[in-house]
N, C-alpha and C positions, 0 to 999 in steps of 0.2 A: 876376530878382526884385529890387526894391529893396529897400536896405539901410534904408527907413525903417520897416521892420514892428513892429507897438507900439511906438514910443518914446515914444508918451504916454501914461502912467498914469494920466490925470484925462480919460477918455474915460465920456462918460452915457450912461445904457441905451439912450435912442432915438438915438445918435450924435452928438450937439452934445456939444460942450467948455463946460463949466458954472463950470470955473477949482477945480472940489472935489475932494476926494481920493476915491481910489475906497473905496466903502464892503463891498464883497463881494470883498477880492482877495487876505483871509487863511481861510483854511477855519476854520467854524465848531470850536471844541472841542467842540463837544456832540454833534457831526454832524448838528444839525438846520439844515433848509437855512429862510434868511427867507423869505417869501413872496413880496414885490416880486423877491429874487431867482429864485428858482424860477420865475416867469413873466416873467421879462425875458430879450429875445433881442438879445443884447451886441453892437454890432458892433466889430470888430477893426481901429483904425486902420491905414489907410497898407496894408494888406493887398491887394495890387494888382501885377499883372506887365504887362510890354512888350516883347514879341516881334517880332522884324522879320519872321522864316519861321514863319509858322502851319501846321503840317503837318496835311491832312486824317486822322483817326485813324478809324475802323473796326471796330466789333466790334459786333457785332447791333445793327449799321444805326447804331451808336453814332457822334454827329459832337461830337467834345469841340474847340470851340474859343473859346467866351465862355461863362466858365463863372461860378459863385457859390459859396462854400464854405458848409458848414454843420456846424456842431459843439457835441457839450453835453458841457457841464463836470460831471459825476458826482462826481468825487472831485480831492483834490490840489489844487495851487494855483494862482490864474491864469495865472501863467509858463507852467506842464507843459500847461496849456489851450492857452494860446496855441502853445507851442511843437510840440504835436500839429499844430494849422491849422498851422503855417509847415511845416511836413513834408511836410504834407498837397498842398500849395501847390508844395512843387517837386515833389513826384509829377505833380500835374496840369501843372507844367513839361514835364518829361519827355516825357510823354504829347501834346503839342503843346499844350497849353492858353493862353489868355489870363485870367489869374484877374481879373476884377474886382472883387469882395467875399469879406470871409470875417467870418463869423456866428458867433458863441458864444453859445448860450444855457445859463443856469445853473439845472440841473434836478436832482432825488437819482435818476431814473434815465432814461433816453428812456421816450416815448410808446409804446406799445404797438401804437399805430395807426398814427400818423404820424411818430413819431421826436422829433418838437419840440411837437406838440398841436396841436390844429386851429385855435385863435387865431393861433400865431406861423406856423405855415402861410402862413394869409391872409396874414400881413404880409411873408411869403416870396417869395410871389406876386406883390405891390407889390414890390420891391425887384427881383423878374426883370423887371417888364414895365420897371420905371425904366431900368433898364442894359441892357435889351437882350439878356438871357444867354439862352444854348438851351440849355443847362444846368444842373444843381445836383448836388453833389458833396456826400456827405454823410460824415464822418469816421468810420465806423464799419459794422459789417456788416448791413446790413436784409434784413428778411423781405421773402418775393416781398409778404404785404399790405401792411407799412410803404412799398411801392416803388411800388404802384397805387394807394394813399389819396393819395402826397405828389403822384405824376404827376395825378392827376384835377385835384386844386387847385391846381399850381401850372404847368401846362401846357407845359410844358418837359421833357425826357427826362431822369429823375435814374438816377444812379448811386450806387454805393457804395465804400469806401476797397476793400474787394480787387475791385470791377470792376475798376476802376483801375489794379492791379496787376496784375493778369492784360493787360489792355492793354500795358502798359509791357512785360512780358515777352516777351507775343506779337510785336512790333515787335521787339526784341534778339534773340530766338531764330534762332541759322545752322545750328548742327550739326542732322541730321537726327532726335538723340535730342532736344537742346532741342526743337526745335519738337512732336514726339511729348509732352512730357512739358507743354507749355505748352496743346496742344490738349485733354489729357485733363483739367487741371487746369477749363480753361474750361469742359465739358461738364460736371465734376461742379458747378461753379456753378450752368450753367442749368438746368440738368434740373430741381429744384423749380421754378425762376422764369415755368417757360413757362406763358402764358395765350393765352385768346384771346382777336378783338376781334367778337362777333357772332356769330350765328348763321350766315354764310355760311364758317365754318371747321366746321362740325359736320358731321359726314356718317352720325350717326343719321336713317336712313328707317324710316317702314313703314306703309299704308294712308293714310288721311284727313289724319292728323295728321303727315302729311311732306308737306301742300301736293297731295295727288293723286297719287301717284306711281304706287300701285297695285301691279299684279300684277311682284313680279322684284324689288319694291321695301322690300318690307316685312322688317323683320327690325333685331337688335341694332344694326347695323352698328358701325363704328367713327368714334372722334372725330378730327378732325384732330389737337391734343393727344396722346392718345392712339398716334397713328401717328409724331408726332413723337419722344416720348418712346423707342418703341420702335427708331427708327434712331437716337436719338441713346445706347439702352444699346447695342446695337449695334457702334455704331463705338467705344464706350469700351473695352469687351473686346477689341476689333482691337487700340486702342493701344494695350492693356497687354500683349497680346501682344506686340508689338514692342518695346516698350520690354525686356519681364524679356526677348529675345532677345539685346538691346543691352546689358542689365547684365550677360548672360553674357562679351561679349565684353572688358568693363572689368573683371570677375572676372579673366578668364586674365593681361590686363594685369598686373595686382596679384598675382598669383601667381608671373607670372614674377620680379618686382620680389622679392618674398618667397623667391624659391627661391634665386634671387644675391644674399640677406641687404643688400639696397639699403635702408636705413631712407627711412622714408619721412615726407611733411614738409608738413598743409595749411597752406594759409592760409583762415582764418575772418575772422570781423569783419563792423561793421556797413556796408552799401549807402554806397559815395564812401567811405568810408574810408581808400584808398590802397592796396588789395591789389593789384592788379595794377600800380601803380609798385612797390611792394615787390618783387613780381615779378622785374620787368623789371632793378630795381637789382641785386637777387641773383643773378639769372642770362643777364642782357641778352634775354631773353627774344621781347622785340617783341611784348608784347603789349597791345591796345589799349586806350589809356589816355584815359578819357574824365571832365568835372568832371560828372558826370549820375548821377543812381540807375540803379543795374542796368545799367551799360554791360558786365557781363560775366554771362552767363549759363552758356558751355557750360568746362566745367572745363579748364584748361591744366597739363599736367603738364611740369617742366623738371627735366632733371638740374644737381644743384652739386658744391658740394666744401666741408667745411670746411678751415679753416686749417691742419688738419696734414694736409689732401689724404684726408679721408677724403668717400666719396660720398655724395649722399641725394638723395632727387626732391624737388620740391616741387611741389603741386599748387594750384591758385591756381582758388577757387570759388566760387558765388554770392552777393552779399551778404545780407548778414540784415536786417531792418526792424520797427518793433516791428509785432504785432498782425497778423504774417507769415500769408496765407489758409494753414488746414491742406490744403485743396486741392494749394497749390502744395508742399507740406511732402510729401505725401501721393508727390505726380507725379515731383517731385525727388528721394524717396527714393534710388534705384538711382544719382544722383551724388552726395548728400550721404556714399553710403558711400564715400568718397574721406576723408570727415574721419574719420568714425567708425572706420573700419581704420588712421589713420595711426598713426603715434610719436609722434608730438608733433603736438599746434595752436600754429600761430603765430596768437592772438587778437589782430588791428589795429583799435585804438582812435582814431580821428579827436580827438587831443588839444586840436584848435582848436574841436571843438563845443561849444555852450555847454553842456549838458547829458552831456556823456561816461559820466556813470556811467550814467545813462538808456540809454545806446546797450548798454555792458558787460551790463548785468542783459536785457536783448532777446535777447542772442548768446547770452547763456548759459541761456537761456530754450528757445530752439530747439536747440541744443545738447542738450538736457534731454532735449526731443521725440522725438530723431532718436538716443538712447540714445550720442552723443559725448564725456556729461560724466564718463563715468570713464576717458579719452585725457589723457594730461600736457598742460597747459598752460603756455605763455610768451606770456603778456602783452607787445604789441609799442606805445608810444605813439609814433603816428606824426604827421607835419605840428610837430613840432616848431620848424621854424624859423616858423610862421604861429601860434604856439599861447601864452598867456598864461603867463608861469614858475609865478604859482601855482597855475592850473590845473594842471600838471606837477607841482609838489610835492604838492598834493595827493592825484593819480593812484597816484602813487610810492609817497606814504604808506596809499593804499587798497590797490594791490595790490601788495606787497612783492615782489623780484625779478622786476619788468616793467624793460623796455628802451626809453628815449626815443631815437627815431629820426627820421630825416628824408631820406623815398623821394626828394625832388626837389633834395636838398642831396648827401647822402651821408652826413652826421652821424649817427655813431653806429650807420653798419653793419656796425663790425668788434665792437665789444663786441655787439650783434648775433649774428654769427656766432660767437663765442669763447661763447654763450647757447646756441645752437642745439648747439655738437658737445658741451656738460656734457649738456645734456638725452638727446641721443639713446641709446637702448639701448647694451647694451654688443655688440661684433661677436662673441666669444666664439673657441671658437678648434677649431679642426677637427682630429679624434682618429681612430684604430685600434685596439682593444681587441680582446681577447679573453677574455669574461665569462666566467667557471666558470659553470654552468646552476645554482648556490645561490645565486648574485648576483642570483635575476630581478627585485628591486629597484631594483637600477642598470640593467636593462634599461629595464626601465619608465620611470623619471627619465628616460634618455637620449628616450627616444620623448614624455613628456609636454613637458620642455623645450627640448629639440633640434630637429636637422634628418638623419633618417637618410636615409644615401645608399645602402646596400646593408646586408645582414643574411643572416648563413650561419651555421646550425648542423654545425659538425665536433668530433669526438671529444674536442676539447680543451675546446672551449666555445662559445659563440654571438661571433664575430665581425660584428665595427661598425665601420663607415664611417661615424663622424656631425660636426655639427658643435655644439658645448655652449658654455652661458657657461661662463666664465674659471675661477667656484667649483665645478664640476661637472667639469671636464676635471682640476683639479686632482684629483679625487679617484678621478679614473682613471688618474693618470699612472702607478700599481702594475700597471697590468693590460695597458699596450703590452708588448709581447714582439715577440719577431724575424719570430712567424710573421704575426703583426698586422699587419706593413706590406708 
């Protein structure tokens, strides 16, 4: 992707440089949008990539590789506009793409038809036959009609921001649960989107009006559609089957983790972020570190050690993006419960992006989703040595007790870790008691907050093998006796 993407703010609606300043690039305070705005479809200087390896991509007959961008500005400021398409734009990186154009039109909400309106359509249209795209990419999520009004008109295969996504993933996914979890995702996409093209997909017969078919022939029959739909619910329940199979197996994982009191330790954050060099720095991990959205799909769990040698795992998990498909939210569940059961989120903020807070309020958005947001947080700013000082002051001053780090330097991964072992729970400390049967008060504590390892009722009283925090064991240190250990 080149580095010239908008740098000129004195770009005109129909794309000539006019030498004016732009007149629609602060949001109205009234929130009524102008009219020449509302029907002007912006183009986005310099918005263009150049790829040496064009990888064929694949997904319902999907060939993304000269593509056009398309985008409407609803709300917020042209920056946040533009800054969506540049996002937009390395996804269709990713994905093998060659972006040639990318399009902002300024509207108070999309078309309801076509996404952009059947005028800026046609001029859509012009612009794909000009450049040659087999493509168009649209920044947002379309209905199966928004997707066959834009394709009739603009005769090119269009997609949407989570096709796209779902593509990118399907391509990363190795472990046999990613890919499971990537295919059901897909399937709950298509399944409304399936059409057909003609009446030679139909396979209602019956007398006259099936062309002659006659005796044997007549009757409901079923649509091709229809038959599609039904393999493709089908195979969805197969692979949720397997998948809740697979979450059982990452259950007992984290059980055992939990039974040998192993605190346990994700990493979150937004997609390139630098979570898995975070990783790799923390625990030499070896694991694949790629400058691409979504080089990591299937979750890595690594044991460490804080500074005074006490243990914890860390799990290292899929990145987050804004306007995340709940599809894939959905499919993902059974790994994202890796964050949700941890200790602590280590939240990695790419502190070189231009927009950082943007990314912060995405993670924590999904996080939301996926019921993570009441798990302790430590905010981690990372890329520190590639990152602007006052962007960092900034940060610092937004989210108070975050850590400025730097995965590819090593700056700043012992205050890092000296962050990780204050956070982590406390280990608590392991007892033998022997309760009078009037205490079943402190039985119960021990069992609500503890870990029992064995439990006997004898003459004297109910004896415990358990393990308690610190203020809880204290308050049993009256009740160890001779016979208790």
């Amino acid at each position: 992707m080149t580095s010239a993407f908008f740098e000129d703010p004195q770009i005109h609606r129909d794309g000539r440089d006019d030498g004016t300043p732009e007149d629609f690039r602060d949001e109205p305070l009234t929130g009524e949008l102008d009219l020449a705005d509302r029907q002007a479809l912006r183009r986005v200087a310099g918005l263009s990539t150049e790829l040496a390896d064009i990888t064929e991509v694949e997904y319902r007959t999907l060939r993304l590789e000269r593509v056009v961008l398309v985008g409407v500005w609803t709300e917020g400021t042209a920056q946040q506009a533009e800054s969506s398409l540049r996002e937009l734009a390395a996804l269709a990186e990713t994905a093998g793409s060659q972006v040639l154009e990318g399009l902002i039109q300024r509207r108070s909400k999309p078309d309801v038809a076509t996404y952009i309106g059947s005028g800026k359509t046609a001029e859509l249209a012009e612009i794909v036959r000009a450049t040659g795209a087999d493509t168009v990419i649209c920044d947002g999520e379309l209905s199966p009609s928004q997707l066959r009004h834009l394709e009739e008109i603009v005769k090119v295969k269009v997609i949407d921001r989570t096709a796209l996504i779902l593509d990118i993933f399907a391509q990363h996914a190795r472990s046999r649960e990613g890919k499971a979890q990537v295919e059901l995702a897909q399937l709950e996409y298509l399944l409304p989107r399936l059409r057909g093209w003609g009446g030679n997909l139909s396979r209602q017969v019956g007398g006259r009006a099936a062309g002659g078919v006659g005796i044997g022939g007549r009757g409901p029959g079923e649509t091709k559609i229809e038959l599609d739909r039904r393999r493709i619910r089908a195979r969805m329940a197969k692979l949720r089957r397997q998948i809740a199979e697979m979450a059982k197996t990452r259950e007992t994982m984290r059980s055992n983790r939990r039974r040998n009191r192993i605190p346990s330790v994700a990493i979150a954050g937004y997609t390139n972020a630098g979570k898995s060099s975070l990783l790799n720095r923390l625990t030499g991990a070896g694991v694949l570190v790629e400058d691409a959205l979504f080089a990591t799909l299937d979750p890595t769990v690594r044991r460490a050690q804080t500074p005074s040698g006490r243990p914890f795992t860390l799990a290292d998990t899929v990145g987050f993006v804004r306007h995340l498909p709940h599809q894939l939210v959905e499919a993902f569940r059974s790994t994202l419960e890796e964050v949700t059961q941890a200790d602590l989120i280590l939240h990695v903020v790419d502190g070189s992006d231009a927009e950082p807070e943007a990314q912060i309020d995405a993670v924590r958005q999904v996080l939301r989703e996926i019921g993570a947001d009441r798990v302790p947080e430590l905010v981690v700013i990372n890329k520190a040595d590639a990152a602007d000082p006052l962007t960092l002051a900034r940060l610092r001053r937004r989210e108070p007790g975050s850590v400025v780090v730097s995965a590819r330097t090593g700056a700043g991964i012992e205050e890092l870790m000296a962050a990780i072992e204050a956070e982590l729970p406390e280990v608590g400390r392991e007892v033998r008691v022997v309760l009078p049967y009037e205490r079943g008060d402190l039985v119960a504590r021990i069992h609500e907050l503890g870990e029992v390892f064995s439990q006997e009722h004898t003459a004297e009283g109910t004896r415990l093998h358990a393990r308690v925090p610190a203020a809880l064991a204290a308050e049993l240190d009256r009740y160890v006796t001779a016979e208790a250990l």
